[in-house]
FIDREN-147383 format. One record per atom (N, C-alpha, C): atom name; residue number from 1; x, y, z; residue in three letters. Coordinates in Angstrom, 1 decimal, decimal comma. Layout:
R atom   n     px     py     pz res
R   CA NUM      X      Y      Z ALA
...
This chain:
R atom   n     px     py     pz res
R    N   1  -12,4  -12,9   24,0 UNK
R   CA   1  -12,9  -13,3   22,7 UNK
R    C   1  -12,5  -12,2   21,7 UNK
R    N   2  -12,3  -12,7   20,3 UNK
R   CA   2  -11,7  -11,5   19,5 UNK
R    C   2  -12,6  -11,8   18,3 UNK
R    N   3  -12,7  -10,5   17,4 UNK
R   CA   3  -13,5  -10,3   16,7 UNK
R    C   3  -13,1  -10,7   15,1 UNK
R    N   4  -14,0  -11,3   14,2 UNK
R   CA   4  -13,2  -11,6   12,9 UNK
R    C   4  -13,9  -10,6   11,7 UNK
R    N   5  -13,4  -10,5   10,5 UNK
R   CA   5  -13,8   -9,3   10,1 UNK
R    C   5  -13,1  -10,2    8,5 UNK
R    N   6  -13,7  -10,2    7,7 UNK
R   CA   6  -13,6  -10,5    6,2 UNK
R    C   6  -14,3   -9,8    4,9 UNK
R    N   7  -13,3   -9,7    4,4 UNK
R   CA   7  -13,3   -8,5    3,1 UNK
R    C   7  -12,4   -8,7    2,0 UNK
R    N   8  -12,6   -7,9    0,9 UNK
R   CA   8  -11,9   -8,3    0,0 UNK
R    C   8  -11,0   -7,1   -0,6 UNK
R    N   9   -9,3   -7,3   -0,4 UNK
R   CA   9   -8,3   -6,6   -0,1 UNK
R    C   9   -8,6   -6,0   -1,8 UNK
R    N  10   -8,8   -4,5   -2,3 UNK
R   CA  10   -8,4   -3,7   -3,6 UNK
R    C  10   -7,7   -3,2   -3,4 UNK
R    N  11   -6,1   -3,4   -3,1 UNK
R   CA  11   -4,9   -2,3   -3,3 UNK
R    C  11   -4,7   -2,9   -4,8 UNK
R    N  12   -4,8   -4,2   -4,9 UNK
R   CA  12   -4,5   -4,6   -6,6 UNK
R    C  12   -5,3   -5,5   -7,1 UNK
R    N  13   -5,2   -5,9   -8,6 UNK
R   CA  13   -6,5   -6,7   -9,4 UNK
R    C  13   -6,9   -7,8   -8,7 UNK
R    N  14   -5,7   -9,0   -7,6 UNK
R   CA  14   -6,0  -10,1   -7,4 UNK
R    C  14   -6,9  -10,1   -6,9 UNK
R    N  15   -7,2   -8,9   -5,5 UNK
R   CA  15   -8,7   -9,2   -5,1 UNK
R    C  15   -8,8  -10,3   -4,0 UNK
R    N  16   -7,7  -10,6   -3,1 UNK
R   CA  16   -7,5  -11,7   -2,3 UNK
R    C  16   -9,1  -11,5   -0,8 UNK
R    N  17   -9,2  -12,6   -0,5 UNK
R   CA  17  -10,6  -13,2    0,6 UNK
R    C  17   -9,2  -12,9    1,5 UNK
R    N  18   -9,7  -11,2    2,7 UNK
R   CA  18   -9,1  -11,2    3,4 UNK
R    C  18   -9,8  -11,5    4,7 UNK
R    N  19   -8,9  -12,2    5,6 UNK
R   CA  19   -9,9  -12,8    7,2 UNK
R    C  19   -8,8  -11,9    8,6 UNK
R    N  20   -9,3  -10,9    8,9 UNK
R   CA  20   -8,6  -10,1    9,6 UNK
R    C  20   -8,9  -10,0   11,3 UNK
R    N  21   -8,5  -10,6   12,3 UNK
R   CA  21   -8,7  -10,8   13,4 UNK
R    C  21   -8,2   -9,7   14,5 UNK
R    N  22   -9,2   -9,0   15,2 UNK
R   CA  22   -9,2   -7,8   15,8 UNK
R    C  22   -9,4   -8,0   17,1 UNK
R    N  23   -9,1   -7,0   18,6 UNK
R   CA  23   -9,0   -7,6   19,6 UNK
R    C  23  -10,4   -7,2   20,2 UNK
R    N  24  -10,9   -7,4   20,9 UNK
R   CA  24  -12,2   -7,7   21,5 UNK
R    C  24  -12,8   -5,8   21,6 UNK
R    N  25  -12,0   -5,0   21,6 UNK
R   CA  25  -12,6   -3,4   21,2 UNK
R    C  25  -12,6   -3,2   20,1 UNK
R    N  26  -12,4   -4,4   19,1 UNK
R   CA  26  -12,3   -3,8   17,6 UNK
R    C  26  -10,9   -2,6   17,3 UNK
R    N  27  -10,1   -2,2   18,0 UNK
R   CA  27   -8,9   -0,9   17,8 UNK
R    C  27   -7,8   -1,6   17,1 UNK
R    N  28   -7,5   -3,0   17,3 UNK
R   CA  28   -6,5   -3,3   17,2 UNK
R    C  28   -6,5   -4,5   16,7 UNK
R    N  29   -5,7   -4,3   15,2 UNK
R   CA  29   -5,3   -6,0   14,6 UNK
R    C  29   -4,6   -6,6   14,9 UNK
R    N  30   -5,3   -8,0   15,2 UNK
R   CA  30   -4,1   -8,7   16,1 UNK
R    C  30   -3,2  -10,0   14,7 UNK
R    N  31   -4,2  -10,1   13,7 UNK
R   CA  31   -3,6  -10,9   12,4 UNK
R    C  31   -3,9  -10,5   11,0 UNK
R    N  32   -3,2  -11,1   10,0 UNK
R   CA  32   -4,2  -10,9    8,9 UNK
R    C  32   -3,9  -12,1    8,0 UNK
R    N  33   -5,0  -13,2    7,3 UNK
R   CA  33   -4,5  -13,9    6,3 UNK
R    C  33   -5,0  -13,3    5,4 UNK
R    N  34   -5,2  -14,9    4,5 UNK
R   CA  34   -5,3  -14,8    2,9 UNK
R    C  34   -4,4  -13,4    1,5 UNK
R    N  35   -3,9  -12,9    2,8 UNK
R   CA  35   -3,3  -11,9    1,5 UNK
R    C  35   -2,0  -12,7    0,9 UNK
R    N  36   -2,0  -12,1   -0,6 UNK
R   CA  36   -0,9  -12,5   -0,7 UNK
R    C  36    0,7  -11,9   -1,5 UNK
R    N  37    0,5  -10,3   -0,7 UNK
R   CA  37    1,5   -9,4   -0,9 UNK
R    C  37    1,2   -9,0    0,4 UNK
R    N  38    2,5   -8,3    1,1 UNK
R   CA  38    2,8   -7,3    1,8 UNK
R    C  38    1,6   -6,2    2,1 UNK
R    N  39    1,4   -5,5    0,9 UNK
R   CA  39    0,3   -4,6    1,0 UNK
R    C  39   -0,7   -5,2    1,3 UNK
R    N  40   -1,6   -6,1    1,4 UNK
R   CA  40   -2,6   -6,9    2,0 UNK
R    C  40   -2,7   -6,5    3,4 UNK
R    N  41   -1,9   -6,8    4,2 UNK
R   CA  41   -2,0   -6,4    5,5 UNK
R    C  41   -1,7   -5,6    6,1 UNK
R    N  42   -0,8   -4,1    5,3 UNK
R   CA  42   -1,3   -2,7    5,3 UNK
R    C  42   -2,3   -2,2    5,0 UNK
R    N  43   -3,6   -2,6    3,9 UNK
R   CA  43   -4,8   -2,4    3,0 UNK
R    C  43   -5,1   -2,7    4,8 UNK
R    N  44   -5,4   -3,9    5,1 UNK
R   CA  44   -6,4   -4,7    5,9 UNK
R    C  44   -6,5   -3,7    7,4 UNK
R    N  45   -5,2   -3,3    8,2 UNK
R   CA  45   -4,6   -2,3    9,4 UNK
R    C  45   -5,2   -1,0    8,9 UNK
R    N  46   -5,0   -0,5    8,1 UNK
R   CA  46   -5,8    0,3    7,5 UNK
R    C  46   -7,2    0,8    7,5 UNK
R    N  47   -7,8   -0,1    6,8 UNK
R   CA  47   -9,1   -0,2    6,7 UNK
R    C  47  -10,1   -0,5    7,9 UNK
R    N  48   -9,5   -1,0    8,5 UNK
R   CA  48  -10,3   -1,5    9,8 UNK
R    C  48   -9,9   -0,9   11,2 UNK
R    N  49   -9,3    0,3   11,3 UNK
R   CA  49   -8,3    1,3   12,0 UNK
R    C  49   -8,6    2,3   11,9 UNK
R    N  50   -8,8    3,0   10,6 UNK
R   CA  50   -8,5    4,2   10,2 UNK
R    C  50   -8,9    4,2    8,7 UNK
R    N  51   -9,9    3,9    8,7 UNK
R   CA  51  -10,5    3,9    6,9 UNK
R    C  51  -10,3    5,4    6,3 UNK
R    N  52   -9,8    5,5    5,0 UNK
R   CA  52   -9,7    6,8    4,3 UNK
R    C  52  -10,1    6,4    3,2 UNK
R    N  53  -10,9    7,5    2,3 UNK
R   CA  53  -10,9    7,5    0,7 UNK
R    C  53  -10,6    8,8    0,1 UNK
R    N  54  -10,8    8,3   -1,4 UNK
R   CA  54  -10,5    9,5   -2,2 UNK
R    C  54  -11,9   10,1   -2,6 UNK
R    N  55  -12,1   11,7   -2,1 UNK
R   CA  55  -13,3   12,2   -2,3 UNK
R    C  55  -13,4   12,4   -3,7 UNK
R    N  56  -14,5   12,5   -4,7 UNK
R   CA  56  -14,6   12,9   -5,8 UNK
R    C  56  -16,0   14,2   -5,7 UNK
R    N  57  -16,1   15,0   -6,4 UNK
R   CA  57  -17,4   15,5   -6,0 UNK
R    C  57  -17,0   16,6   -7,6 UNK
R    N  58  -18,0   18,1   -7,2 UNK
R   CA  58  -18,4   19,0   -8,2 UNK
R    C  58  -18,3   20,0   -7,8 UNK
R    N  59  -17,8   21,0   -7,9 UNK
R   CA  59  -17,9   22,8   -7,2 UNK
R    C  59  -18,2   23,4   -8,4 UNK
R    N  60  -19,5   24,4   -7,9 UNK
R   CA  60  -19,6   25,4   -8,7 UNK
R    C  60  -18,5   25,9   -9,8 UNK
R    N  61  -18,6   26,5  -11,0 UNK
R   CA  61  -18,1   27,3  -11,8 UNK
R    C  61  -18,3   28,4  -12,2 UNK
R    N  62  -17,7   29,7  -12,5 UNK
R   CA  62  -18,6   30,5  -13,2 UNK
R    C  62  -17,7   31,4  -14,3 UNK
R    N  63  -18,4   32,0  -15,1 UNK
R   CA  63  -17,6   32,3  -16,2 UNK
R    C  63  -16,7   31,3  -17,5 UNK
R    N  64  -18,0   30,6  -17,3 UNK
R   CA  64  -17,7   28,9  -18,2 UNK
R    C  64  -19,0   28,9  -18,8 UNK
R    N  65  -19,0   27,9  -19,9 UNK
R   CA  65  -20,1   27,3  -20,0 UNK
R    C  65  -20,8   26,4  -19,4 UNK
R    N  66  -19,7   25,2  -18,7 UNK
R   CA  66  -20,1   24,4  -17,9 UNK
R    C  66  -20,3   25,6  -16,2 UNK
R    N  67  -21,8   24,9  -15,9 UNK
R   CA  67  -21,7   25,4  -14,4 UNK
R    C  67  -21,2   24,6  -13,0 UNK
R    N  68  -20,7   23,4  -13,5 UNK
R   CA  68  -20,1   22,3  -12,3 UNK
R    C  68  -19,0   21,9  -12,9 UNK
R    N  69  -17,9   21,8  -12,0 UNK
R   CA  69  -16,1   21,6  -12,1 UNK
R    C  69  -16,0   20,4  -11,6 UNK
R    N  70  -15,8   19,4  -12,2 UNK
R   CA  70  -15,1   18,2  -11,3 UNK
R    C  70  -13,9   18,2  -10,6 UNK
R    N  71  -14,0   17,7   -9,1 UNK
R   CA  71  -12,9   17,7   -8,3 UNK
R    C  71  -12,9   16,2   -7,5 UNK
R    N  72  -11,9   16,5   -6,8 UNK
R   CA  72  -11,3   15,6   -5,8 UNK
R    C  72   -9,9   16,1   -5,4 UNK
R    N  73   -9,8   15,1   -4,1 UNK
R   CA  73   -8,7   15,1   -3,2 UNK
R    C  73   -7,5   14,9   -3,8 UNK
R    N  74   -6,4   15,9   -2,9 UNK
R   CA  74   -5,0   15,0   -3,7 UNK
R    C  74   -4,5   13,6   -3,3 UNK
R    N  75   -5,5   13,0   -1,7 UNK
R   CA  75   -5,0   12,4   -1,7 UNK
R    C  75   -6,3   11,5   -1,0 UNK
R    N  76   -6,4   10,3   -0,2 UNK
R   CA  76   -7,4    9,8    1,1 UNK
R    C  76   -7,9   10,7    2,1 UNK
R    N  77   -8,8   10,7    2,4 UNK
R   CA  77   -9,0   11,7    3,7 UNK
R    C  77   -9,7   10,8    4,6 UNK
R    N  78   -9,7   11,2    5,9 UNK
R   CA  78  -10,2   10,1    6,9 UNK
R    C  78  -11,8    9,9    6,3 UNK
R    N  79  -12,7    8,8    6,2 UNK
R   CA  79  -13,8    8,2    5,5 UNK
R    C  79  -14,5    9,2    7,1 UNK
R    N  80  -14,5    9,4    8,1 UNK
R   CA  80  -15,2    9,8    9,0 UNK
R    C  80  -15,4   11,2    8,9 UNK
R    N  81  -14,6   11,9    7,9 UNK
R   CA  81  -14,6   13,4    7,6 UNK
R    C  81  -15,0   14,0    6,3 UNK
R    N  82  -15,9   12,9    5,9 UNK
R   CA  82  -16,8   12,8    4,7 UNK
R    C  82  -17,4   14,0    4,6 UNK
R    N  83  -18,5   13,8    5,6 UNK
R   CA  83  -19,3   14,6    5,3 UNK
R    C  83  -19,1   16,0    5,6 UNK
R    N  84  -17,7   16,6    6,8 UNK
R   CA  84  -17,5   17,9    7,0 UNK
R    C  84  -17,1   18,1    5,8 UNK
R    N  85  -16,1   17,6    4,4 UNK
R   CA  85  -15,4   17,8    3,4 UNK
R    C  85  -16,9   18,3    2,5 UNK
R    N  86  -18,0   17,5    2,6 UNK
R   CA  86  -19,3   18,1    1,2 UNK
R    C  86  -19,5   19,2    2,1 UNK
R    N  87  -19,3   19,5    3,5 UNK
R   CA  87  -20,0   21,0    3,7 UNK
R    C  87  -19,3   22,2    3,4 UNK
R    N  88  -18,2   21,6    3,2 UNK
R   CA  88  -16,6   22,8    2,6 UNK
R    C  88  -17,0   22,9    1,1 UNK
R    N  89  -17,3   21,6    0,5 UNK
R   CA  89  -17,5   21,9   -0,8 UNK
R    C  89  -18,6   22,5   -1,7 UNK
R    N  90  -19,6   22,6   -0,6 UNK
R   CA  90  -20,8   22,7   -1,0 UNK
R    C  90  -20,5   24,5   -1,2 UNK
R    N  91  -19,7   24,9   -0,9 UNK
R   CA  91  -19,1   26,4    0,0 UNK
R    C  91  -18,2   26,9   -1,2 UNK
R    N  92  -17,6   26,4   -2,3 UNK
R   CA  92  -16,7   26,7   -3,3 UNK
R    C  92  -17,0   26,7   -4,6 UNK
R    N  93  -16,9   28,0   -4,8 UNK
R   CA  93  -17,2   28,5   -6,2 UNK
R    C  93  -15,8   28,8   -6,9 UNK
R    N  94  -15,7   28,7   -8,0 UNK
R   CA  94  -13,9   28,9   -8,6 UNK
R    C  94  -14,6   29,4  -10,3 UNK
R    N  95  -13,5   30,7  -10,3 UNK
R   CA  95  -13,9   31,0  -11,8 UNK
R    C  95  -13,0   30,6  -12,5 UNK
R    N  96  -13,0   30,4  -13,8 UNK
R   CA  96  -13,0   29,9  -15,2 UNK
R    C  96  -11,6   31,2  -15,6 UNK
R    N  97  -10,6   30,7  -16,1 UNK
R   CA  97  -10,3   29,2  -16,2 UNK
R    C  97   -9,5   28,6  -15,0 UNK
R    N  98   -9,6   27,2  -15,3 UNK
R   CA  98   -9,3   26,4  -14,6 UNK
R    C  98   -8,3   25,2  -15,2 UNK
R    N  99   -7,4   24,5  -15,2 UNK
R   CA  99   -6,9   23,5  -15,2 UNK
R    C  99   -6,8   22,3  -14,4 UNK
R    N 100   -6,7   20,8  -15,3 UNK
R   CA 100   -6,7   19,7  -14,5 UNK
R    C 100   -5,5   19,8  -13,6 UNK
R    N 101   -5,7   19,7  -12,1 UNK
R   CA 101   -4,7   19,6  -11,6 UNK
R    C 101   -4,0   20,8  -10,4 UNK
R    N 102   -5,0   22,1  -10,8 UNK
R   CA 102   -5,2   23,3  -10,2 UNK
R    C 102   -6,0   23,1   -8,8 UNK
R    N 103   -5,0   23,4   -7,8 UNK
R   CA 103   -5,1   22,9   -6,5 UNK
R    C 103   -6,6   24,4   -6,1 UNK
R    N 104   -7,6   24,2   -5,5 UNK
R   CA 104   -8,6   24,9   -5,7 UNK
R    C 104   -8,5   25,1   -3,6 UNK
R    N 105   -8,6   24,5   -2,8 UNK
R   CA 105   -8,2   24,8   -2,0 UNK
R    C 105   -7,0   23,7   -1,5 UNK
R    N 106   -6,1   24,5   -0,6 UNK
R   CA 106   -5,3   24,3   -0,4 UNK
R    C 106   -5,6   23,5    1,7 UNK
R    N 107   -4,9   22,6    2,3 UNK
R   CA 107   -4,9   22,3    3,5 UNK
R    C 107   -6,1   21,7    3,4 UNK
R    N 108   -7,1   20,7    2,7 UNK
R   CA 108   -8,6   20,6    2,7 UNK
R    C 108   -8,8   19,7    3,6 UNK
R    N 109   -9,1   19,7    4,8 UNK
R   CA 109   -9,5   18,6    5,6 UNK
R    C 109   -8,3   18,4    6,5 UNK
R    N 110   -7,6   17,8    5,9 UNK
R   CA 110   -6,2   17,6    6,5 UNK
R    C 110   -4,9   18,4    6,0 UNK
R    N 111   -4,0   18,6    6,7 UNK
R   CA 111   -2,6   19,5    6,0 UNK
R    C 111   -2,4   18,7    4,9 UNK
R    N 112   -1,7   19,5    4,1 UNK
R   CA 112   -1,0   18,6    3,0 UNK
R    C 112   -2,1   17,9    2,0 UNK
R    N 113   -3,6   17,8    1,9 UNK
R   CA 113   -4,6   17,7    1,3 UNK
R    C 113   -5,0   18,8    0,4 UNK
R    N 114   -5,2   18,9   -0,3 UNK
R   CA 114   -5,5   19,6   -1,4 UNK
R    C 114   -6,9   19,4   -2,2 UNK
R    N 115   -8,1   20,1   -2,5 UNK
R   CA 115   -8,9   19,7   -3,2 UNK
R    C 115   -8,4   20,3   -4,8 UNK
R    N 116   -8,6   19,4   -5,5 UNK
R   CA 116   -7,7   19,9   -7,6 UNK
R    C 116   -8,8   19,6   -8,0 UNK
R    N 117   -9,1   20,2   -9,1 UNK
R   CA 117   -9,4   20,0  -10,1 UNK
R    C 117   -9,5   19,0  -11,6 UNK
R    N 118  -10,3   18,1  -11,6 UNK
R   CA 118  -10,2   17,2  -12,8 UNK
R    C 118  -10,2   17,7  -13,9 UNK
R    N 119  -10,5   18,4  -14,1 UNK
R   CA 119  -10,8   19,1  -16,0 UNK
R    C 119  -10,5   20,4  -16,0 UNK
R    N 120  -10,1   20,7  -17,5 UNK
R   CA 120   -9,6   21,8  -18,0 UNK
R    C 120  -10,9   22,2  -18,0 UNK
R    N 121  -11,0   23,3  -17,8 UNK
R   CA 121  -12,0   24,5  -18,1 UNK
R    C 121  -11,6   26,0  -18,7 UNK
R    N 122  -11,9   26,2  -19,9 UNK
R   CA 122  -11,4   27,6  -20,6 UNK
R    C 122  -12,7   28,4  -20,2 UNK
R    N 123  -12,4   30,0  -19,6 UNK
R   CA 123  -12,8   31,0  -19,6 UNK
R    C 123  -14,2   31,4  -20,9 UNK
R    N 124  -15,6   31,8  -20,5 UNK
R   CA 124  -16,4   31,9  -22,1 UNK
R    C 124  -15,3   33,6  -22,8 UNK
């Protein structure tokens, strides 16, 4: 017996009722309807495989006015390495100044991940 699993695909606006059929350990998709691009059933193998998001979060600042920097990932990081990523960031202070886009650590979680910086920050 296999397992059915329904969601709704956001790689784009349509927003398609996806019905994604998995094999009885849950590891492996065995189909996917309702989508109706290509990427639908990459979104779908994806998500139900190997879920990633994009972290957003805050690191300290100092030598600013503001005392919290907005950041995030450069890119998805595995959704299951959530929570090691806030114990890394809980851990990072960065001084002023700063630019959007200023890679703050480098390798973060995964190679090739990058934690950057959202906002310009000038030095007081």
């Amino acid at each position: 017996m296999s397992t059915v699993k329904k969601f709704t695909c956001i790689v784009c606006p349509v927003g398609c009722e996806l019905v994604a059929t998995l094999t009885d350990d849950g590891k492996t998709v065995i189909s996917v309807e309702g989508n109706s691009c290509k990427r639908g059933v990459t979104y779908a193998v994806e998500e139900l495989t190997a879920p990633k998001r994009t972290l957003t979060s805050t690191v300290r600042i100092v030598g600013a006015d503001d005392k919290l920097l907005p950041v995030r990932t450069s890119r998805p990081i595995p959704k299951s390495a959530m929570f090691d990523a806030m114990k890394i960031i809980k851990t990072v202070t960065v001084k002023a100044p700063v630019k959007t886009g200023d890679v703050l650590v480098a390798d973060f979680i995964e190679p090739g991940t990058s934690l950057i910086a959202t906002k310009t920050v000038d030095a007081l």
